[in-house]
N, C-alpha and C positions, 0 to 999 in steps of 0.2 A: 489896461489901467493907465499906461504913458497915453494911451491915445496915436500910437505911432504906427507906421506901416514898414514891411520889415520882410525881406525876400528868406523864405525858408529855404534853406538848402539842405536835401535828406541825406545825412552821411550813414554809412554802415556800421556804425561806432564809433567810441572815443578815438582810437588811433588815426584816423583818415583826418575828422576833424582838426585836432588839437596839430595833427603835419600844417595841413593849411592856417589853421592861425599863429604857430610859430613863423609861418613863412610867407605871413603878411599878406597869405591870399584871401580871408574874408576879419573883418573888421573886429568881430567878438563872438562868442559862443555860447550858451549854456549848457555847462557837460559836470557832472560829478565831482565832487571831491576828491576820491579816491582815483581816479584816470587823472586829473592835473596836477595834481599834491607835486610827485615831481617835478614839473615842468617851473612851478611854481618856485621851487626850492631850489631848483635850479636858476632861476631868472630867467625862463624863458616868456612867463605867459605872466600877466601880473591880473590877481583877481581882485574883481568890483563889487562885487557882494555879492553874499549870501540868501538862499532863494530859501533856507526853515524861515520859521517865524521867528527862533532864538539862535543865538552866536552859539557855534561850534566850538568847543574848549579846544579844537586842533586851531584854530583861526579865532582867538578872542578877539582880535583887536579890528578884526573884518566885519563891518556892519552888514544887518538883513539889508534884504530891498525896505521891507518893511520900514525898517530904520530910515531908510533914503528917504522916504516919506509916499510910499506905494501902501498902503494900509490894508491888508488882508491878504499882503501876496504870500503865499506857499507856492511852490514845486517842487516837490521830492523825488529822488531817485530813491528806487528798492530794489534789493533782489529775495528771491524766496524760493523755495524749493514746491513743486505741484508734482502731481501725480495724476493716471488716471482717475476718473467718479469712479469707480467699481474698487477702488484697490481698499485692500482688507483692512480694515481699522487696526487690528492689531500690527499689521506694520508700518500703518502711518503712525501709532503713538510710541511704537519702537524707535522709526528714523528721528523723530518729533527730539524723543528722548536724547537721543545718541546728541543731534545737530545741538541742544539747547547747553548740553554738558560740553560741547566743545568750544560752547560760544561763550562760555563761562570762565572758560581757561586764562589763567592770567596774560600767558603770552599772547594769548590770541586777541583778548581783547586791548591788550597794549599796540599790536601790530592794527589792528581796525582804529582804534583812535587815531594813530600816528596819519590817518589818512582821511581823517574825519568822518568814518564810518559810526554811524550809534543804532542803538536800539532794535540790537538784533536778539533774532530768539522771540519764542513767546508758543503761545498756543496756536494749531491748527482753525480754530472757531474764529480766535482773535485777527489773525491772518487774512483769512476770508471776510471779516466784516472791516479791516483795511480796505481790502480792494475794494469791497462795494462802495465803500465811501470815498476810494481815489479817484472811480472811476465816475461816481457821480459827476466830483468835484470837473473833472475836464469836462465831461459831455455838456452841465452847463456852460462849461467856459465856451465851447465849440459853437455850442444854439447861440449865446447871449451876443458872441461874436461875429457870428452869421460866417464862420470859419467854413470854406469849401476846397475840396480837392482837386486841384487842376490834375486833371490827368493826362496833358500835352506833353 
């Protein structure tokens, strides 16, 4: 969307990254809310916006990209729990159960905000037809981009 060129560097996760841009070894990052929340609160790392399409109530005052004036940018971070294809329906809508009730929980959901986490929980069906549509969403991005893997 910037129209910019821009050296991907593969980190193994939040921790390796977020070292080096504390420490001034690469210029900026896009990494989670929840992995920078502290670093943030701490002053280490100062963030430039937000990659939903809407302001995060842990970061009201932090505009989207959107906002920046990038018009239709998303990328979201998720996590979710999968299993085997084969595994018995009655224990996916057991764990389904168990994880939705915990996600429910006051504290818990007070400790996921504090780090900008939302919109967790929901249906197995609902789950699966996220991803299909996450995944859509980059493969275009990947084609449209003509985005290729150096593997030097």
């Amino acid at each position: 969307m910037a129209e910019t060129q821009a050296l991907h560097i593969p980190y193994k996760g939040s921790g390796p990254v977020l070292v080096d841009l504390i420490a001034g070894h690469i210029t900026y990052a896009f990494e989670t809310m929840s992995a920078a929340t502290l670093h943030i609160q701490s002053g280490k790392v100062i963030p430039l916006a937000q990659t939903r399409t809407k302001r995060s109530p842990a970061y009201p005052n932090l505009p989207t990209m959107e906002q920046l004036g990038f018009i239709g940018f998303e990328a979201t971070a998720w996590y979710g729990l999968m299993g085997p294809a084969n595994l018995d329906q009655k224990i996916v809508a057991k764990i389904n159960a168990d994880v939705n009730t915990i996600l429910r929980k006051p504290e818990i959901m007070a400790k996921l905000a504090e780090v900008g986490a939302e919109d967790g929980g929901g249906s197995p069906a609902a789950f699966s037809k996220f991803i299909v549509r996450d995944r859509s969403q980059w493969a275009k991005l990947v084609k449209d981009a003509k985005l290729q893997v150096d593997l030097n």
